[in-house]
DSSP file (Angstrom, degrees, kcal/mol; ACC not computed):
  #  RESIDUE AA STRUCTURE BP1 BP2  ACC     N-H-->O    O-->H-N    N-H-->O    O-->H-N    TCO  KAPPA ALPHA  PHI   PSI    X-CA   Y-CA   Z-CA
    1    1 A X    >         0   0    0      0, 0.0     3,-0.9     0, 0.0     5,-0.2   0.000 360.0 360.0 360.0 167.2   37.5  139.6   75.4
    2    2 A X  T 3   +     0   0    0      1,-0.2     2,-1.2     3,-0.1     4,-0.2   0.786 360.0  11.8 -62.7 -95.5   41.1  140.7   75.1
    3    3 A X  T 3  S+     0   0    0      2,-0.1     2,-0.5     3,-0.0    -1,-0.2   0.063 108.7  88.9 -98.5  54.1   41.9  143.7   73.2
    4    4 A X  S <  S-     0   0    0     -2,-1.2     2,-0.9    -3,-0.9     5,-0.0  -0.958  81.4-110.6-130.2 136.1   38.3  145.1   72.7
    5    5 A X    >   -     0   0    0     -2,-0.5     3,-3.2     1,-0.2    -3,-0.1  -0.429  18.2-145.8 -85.7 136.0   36.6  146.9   74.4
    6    6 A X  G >  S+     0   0    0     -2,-0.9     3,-1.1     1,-0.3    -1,-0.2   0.620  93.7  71.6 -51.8 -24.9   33.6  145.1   76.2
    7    7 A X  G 3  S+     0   0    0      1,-0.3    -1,-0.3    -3,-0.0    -2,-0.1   0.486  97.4  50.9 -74.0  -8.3   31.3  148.1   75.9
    8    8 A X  G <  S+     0   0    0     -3,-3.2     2,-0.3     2,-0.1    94,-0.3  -0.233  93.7  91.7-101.7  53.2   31.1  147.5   72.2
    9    9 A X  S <  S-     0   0    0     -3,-1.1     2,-0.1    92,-0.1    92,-0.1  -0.796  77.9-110.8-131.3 170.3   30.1  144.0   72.3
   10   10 A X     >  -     0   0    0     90,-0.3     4,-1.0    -2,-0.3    89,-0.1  -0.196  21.4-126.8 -96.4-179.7   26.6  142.4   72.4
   11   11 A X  T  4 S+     0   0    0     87,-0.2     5,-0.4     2,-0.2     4,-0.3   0.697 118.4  57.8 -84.5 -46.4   25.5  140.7   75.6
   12   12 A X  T  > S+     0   0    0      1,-0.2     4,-5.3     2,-0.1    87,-0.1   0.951 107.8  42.2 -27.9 -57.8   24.9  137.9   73.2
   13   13 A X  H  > S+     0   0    0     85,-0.9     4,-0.9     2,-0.2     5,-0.4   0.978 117.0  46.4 -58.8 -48.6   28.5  138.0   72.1
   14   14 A X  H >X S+     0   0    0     -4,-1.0     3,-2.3     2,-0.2     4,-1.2   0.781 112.6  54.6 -77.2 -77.6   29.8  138.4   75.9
   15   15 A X  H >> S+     0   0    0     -4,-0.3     4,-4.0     1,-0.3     3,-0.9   0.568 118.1  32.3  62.7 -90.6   27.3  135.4   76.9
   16   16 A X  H 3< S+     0   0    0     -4,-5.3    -1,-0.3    -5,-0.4     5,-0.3   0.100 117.3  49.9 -96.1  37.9   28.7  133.0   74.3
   17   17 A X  H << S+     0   0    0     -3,-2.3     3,-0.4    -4,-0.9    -1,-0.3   0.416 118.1  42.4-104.3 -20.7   32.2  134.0   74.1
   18   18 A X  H << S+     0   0    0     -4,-1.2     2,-0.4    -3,-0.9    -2,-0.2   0.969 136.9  21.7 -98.6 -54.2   32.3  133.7   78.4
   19   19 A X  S  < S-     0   0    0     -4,-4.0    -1,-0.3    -5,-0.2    -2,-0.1  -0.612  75.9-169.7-153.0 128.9   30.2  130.5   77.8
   20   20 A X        -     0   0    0     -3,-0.4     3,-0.3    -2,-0.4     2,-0.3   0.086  14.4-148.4 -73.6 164.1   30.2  128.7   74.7
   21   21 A X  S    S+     0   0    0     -5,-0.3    54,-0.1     1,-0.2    55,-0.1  -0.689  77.1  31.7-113.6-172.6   27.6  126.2   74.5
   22   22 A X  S    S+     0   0    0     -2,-0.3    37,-2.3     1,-0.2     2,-0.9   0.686  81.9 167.3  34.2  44.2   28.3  122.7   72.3
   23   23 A X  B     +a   59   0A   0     -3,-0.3     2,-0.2    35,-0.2    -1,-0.2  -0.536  34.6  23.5 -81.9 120.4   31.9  123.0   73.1
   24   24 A X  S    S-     0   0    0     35,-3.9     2,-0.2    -2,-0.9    35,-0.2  -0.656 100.7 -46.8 117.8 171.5   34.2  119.9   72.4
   25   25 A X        -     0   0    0     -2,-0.2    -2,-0.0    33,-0.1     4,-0.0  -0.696  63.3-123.9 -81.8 129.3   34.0  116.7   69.9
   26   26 A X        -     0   0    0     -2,-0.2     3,-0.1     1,-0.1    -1,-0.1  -0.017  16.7-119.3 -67.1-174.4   30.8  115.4   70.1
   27   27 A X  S    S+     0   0    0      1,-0.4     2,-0.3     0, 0.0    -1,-0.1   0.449  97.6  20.6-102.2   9.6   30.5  111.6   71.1
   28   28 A X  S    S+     0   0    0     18,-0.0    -1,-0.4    19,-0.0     2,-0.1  -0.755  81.9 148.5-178.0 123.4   28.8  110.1   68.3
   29   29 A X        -     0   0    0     -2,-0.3     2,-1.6    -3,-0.1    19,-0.3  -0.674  36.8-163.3-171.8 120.9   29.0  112.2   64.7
   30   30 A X  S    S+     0   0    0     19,-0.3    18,-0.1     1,-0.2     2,-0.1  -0.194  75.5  52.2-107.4  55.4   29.0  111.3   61.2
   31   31 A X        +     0   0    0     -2,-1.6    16,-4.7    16,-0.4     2,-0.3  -0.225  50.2 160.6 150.7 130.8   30.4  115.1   59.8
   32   32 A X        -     0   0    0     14,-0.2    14,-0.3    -2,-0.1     2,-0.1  -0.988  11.1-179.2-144.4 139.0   32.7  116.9   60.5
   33   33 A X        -     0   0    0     12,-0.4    12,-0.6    -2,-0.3     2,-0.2  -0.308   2.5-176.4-116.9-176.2   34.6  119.9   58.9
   34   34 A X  E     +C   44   0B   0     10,-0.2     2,-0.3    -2,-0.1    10,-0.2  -0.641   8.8 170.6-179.5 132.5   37.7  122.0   60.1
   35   35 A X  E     -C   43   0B   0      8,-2.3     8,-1.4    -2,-0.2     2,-0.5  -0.838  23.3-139.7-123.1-178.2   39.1  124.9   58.2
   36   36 A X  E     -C   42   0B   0     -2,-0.3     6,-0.3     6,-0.2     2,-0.1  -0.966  21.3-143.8-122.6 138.3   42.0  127.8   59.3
   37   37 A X    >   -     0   0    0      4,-1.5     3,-3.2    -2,-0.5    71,-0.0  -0.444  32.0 -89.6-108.3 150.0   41.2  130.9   58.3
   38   38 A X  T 3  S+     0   0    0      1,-0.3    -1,-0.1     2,-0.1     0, 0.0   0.888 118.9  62.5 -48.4 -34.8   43.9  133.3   57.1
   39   39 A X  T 3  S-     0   0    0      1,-0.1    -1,-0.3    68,-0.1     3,-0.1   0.311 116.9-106.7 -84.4  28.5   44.6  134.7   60.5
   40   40 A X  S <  S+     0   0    0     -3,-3.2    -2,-0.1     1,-0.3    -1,-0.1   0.255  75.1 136.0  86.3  -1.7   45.5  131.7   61.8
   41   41 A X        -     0   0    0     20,-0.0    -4,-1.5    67,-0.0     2,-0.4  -0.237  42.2-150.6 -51.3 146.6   42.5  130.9   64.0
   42   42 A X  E     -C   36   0B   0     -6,-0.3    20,-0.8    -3,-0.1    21,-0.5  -0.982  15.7-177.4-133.5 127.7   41.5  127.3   63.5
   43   43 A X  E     -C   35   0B   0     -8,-1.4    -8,-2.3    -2,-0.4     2,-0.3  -0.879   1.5-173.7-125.3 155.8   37.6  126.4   63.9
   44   44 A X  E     -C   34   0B   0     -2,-0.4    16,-1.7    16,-0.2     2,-0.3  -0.921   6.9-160.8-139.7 168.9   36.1  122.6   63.6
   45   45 A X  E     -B   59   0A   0    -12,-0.6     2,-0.5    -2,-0.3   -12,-0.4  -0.944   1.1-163.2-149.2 147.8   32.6  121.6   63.7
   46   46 A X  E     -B   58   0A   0     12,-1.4    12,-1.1    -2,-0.3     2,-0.3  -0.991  19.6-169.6-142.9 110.2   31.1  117.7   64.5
   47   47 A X  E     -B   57   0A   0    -16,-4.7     2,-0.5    -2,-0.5   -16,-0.4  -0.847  24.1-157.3 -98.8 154.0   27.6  117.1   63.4
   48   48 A X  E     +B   56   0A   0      8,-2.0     7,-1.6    -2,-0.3     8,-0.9  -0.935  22.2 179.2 -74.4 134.7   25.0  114.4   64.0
   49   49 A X        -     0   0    0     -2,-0.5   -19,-0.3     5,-0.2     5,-0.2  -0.796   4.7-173.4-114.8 165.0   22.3  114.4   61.2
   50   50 A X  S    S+     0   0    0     -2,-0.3     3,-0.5     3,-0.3     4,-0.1  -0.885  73.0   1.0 -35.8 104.7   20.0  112.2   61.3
   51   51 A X  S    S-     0   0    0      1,-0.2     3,-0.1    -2,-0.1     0, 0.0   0.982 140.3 -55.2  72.6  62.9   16.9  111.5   58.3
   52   52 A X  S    S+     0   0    0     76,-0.3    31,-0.9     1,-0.2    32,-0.4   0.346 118.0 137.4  44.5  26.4   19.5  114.7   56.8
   53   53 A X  B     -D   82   0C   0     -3,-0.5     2,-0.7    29,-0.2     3,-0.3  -0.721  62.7-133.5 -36.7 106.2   18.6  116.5   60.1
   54   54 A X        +     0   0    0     27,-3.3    26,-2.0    -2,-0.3    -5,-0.2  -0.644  37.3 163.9 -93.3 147.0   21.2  118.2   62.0
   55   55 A X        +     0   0    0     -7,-1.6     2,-0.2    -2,-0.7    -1,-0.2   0.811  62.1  20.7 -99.4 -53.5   20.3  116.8   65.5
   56   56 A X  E     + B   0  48A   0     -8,-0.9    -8,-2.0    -3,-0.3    -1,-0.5  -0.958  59.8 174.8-125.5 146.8   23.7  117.7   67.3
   57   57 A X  E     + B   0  47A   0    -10,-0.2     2,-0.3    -2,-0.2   -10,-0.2  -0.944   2.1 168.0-160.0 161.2   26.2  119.9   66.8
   58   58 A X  E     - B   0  46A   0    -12,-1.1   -12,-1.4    -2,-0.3     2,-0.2  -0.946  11.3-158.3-168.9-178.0   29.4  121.1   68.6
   59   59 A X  E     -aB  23  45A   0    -37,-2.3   -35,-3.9    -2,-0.3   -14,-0.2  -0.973  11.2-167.8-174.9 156.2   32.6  123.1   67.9
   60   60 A X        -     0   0    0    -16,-1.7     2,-0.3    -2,-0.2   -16,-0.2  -0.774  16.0-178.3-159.6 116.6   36.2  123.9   68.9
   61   61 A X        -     0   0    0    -18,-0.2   -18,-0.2    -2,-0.2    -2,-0.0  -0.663  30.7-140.5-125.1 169.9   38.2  126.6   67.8
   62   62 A X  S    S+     0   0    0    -20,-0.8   -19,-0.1    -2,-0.3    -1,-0.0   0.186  76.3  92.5-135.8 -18.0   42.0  128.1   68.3
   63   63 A X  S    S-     0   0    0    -21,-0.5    -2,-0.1     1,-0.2     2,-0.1   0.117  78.6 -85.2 -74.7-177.5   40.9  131.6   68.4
   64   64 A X     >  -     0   0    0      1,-0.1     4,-2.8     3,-0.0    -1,-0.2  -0.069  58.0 -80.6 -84.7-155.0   39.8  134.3   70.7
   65   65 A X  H  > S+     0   0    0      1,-0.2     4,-2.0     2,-0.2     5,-0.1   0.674 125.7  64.4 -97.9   5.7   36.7  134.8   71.9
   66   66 A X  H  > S+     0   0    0      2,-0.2     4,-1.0     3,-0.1    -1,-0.2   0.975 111.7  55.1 -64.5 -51.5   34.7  136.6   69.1
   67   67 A X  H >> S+     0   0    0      1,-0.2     4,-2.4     2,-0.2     3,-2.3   0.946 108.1  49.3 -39.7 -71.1   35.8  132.7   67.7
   68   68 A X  H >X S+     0   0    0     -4,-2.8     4,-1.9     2,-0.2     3,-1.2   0.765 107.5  46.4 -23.5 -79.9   34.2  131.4   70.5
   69   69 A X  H 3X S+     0   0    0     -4,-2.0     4,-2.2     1,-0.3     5,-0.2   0.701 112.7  54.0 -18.9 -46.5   31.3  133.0   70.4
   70   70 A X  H <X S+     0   0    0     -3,-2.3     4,-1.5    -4,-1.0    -1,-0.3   0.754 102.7  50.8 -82.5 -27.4   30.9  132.3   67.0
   71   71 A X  H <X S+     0   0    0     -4,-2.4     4,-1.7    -3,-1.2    -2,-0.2   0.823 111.9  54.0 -64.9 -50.7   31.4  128.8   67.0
   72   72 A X  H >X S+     0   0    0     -4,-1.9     4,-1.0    -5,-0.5     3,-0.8   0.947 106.3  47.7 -60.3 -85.1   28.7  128.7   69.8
   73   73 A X  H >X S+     0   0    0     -4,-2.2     4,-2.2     1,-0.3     3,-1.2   0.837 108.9  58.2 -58.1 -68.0   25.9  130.7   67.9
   74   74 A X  H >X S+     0   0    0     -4,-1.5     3,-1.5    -5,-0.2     4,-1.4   0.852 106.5  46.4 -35.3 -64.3   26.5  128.5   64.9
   75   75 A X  H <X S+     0   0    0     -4,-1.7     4,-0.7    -3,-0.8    -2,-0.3   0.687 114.6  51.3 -42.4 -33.1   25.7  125.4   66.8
   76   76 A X  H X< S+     0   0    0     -3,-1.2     3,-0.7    -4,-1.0    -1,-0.3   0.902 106.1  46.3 -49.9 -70.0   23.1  127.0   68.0
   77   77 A X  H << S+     0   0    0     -4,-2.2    -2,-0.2    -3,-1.5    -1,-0.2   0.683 110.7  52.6 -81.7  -9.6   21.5  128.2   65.1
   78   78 A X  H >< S+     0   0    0     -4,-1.4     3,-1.5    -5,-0.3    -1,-0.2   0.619  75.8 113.9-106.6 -11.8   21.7  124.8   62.9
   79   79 A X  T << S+     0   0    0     -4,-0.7   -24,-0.2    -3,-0.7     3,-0.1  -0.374  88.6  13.6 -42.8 133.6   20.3  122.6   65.4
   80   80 A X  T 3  S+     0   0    0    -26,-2.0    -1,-0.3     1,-0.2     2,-0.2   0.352 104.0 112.7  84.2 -14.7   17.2  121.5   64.0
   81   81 A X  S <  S-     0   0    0     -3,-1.5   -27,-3.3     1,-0.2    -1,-0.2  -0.670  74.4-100.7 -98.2 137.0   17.9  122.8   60.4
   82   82 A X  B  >  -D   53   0C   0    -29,-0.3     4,-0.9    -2,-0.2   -29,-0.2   0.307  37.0-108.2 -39.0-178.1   18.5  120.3   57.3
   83   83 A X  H  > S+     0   0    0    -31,-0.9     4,-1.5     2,-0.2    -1,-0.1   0.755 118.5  61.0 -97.7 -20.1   22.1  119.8   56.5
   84   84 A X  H >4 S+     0   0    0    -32,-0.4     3,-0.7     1,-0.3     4,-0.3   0.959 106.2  40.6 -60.2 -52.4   21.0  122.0   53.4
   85   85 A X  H 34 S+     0   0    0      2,-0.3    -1,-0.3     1,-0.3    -2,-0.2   0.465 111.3  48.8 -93.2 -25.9   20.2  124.5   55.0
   86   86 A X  H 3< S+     0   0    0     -4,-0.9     3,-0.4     1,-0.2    -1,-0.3   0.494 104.2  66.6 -99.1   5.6   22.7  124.9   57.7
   87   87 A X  S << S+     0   0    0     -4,-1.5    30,-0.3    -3,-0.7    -2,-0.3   0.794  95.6  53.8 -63.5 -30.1   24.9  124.5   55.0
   88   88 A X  S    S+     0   0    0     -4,-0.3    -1,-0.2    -5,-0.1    -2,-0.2   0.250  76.7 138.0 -94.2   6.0   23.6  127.9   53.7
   89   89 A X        -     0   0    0     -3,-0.4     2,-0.2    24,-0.1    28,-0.2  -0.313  43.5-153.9 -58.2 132.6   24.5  129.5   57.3
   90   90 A X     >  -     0   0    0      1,-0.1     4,-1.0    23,-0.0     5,-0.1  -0.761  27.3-116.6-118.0 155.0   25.9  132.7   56.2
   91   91 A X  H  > S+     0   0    0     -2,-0.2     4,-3.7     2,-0.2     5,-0.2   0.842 120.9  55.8 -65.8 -32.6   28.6  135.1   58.2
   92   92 A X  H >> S+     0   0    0      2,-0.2     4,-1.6     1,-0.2     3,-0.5   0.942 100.0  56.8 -47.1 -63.7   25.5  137.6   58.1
   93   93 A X  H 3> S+     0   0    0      1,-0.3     4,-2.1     2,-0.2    -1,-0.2   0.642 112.1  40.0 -66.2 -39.6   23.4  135.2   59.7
   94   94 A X  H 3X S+     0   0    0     -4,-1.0     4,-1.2     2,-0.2    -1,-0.3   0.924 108.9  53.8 -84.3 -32.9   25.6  134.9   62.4
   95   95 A X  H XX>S+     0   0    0     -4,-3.7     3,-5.5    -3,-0.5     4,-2.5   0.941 105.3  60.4 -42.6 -91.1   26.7  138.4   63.1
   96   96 A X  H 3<5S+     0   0    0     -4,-1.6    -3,-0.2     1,-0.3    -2,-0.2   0.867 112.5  39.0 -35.5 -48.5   22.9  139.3   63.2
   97   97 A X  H 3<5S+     0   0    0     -4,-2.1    -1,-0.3    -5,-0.2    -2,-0.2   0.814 106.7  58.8 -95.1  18.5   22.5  136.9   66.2
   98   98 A X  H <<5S-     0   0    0     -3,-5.5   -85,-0.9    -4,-1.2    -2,-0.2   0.759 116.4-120.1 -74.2 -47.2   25.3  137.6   67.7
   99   99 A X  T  <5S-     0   0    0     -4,-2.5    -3,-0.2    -5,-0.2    -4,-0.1   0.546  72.9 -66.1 111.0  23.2   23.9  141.3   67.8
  100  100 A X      < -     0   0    0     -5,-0.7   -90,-0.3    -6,-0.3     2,-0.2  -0.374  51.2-129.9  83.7 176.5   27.1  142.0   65.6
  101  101 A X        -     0   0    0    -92,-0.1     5,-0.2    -2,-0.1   -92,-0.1  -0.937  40.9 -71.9-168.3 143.6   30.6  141.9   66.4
  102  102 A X    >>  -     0   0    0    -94,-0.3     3,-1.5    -2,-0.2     4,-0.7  -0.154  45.5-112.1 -47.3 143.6   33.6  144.8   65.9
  103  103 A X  G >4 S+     0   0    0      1,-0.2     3,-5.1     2,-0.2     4,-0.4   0.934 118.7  56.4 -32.0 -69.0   34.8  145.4   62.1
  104  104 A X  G 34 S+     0   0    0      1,-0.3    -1,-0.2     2,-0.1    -2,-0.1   0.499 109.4  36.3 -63.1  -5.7   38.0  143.9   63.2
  105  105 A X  G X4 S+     0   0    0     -3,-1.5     3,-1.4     1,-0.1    -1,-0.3   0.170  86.8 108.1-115.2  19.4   36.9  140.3   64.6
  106  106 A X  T XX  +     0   0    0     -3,-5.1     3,-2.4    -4,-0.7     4,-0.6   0.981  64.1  69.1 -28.2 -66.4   34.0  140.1   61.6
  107  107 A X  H 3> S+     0   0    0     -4,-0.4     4,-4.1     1,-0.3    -1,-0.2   0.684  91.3  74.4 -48.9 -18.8   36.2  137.2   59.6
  108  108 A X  H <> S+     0   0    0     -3,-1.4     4,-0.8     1,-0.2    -1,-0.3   0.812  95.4  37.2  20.9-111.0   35.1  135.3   62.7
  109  109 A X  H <> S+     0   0    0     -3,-2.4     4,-2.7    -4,-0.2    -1,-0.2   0.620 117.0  53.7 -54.7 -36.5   31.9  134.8   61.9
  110  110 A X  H  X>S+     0   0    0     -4,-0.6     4,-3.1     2,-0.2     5,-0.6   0.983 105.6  56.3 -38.3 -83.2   33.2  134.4   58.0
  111  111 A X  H  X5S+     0   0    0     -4,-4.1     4,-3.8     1,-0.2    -2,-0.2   0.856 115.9  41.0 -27.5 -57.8   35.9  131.4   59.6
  112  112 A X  H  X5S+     0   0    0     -4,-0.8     4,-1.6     1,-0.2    -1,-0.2   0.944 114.2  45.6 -65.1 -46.5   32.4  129.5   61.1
  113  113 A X  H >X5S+     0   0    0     -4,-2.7     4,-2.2     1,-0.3     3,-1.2   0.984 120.0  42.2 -52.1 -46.8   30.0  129.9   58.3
  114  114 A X  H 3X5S+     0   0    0     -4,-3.1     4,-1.3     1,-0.3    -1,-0.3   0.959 117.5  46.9 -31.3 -66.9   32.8  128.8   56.1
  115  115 A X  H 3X<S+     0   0    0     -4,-3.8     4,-0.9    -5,-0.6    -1,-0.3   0.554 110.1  55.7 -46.7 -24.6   33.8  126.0   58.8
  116  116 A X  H XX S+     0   0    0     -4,-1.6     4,-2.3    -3,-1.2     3,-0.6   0.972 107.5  47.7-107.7 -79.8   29.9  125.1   59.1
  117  117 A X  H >X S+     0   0    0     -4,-2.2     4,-2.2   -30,-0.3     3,-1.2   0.790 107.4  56.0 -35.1 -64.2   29.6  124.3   55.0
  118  118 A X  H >X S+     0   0    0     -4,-1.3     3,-1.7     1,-0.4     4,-1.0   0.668 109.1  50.3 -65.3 -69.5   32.8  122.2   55.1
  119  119 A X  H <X S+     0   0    0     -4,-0.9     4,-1.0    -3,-0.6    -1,-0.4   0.604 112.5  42.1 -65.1 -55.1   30.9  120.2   57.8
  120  120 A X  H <X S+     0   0    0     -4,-2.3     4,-2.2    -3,-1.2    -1,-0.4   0.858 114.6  49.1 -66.1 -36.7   27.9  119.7   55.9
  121  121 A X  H <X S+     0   0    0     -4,-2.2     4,-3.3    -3,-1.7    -2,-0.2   0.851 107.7  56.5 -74.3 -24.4   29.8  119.0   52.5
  122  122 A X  H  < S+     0   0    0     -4,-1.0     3,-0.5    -5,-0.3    -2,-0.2   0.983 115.4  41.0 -58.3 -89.9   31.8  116.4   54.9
  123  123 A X  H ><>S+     0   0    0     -4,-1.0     3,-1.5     1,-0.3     5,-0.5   0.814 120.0  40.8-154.5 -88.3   28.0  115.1   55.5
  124  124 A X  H ><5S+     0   0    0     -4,-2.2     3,-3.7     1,-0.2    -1,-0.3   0.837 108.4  59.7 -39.7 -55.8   26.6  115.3   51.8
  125  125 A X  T 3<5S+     0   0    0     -4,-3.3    -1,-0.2    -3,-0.5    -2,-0.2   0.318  92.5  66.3 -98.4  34.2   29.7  114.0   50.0
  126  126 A X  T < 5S-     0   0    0     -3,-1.5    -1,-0.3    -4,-0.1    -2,-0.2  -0.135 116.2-103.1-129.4  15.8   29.8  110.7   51.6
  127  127 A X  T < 5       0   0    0     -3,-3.7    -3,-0.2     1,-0.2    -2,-0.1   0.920 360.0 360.0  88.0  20.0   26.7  109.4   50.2
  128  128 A X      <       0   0    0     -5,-0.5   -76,-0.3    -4,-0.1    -1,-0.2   0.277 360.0 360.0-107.7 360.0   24.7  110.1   53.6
């Protein structure tokens, strides 16, 4: 990843920042969030739920690749999860499967969880 060095990174992290998995707008999704975080990163998130399932999930972000990474590992980690509950996806929650991430690209993880809720409240406050 650009200006860090790779010898403090996780494999996890170099993995799904080198390649992210659910990357792009999905093709059929009824919630979707997008925030920009004060550094100027922009992350979006596209669910399916189904029976208030999340089924599918995908992501696209403006960032580097700690974003990356982090976008990835959400998708990841909310598959299979209630919309409630991947609403409740926490920046911890991703750092810890990330395997961590450097002080300075933390807010990241922050930008997704955030980005994650939006996406579920997107989901929730249309009555779904």
């Amino acid at each position: 990843m650009e200006d860090i060095d790779q010898e403090d990174l996780s494999p996890q992290v170099i993995e799904h920042a080198r390649r992210p998995r659910n990357k792009g707008i999905l093709p059929v999704y009824n919630a979707e969030g997008r925030i920009t975080g004060p550094c100027g990163d922009t992350m979006a998130f596209w669910l399916e739920v189904r029976d208030g399932m999340v089924k599918n999930a995908s992501f696209y972000t403006t960032g580097c690749g700690a974003s990356l990474a982090c976008g990835s590992m959400a998708t990841c980690l909310v598959r299979g999860m209630s919309v409630a509950t991947a609403a409740s996806l926490s920046q911890k929650d991703i750092l810890d499967a990330l395997g961590g991430l450097p002080p300075e690209t933390e807010h990241c993880a922050l930008l997704a969880a955030n980005t994650m809720r939006a996406a579920c409240e997107n989901y929730l406050d249309n009555g779904r």
